[in-house]
C-alpha positions, 0 to 999 in steps of 0.5 A, a space after each residue: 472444562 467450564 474454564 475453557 468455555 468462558 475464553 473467547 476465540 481470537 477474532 478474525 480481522 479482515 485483510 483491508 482492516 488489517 491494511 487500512 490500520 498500518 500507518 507505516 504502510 499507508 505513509 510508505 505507499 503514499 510517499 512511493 506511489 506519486 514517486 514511481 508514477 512522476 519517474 513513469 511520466 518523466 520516462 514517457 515525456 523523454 521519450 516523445 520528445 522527437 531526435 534533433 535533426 
């Protein structure tokens, strides 16, 4: 029993840490975050350009 004692337990990460320390999906988010916002502006810029008559 002395054994079990001296074995630390797992220590908890909080979610943030765990997402802040994920270099891939920090560059994933960073590459398709301004992708999808520059399509969202292109759709709306087309969009409120008026019909020729």
């Amino acid at each position: 029993m002395p054994e079990e004692e001296n074995v630390p337990k797992p220590e908890h990460i909080p979610f943030f840490q765990r997402l802040l320390e994920n270099t891939f999906l920090l560059l994933f988010i960073g590459v398709a975050m301004p992708t999808v916002f520059y399509i969202l502006w292109g759709v709306m810029e087309i969009a409120t350009i008026p019909v020729a008559p």
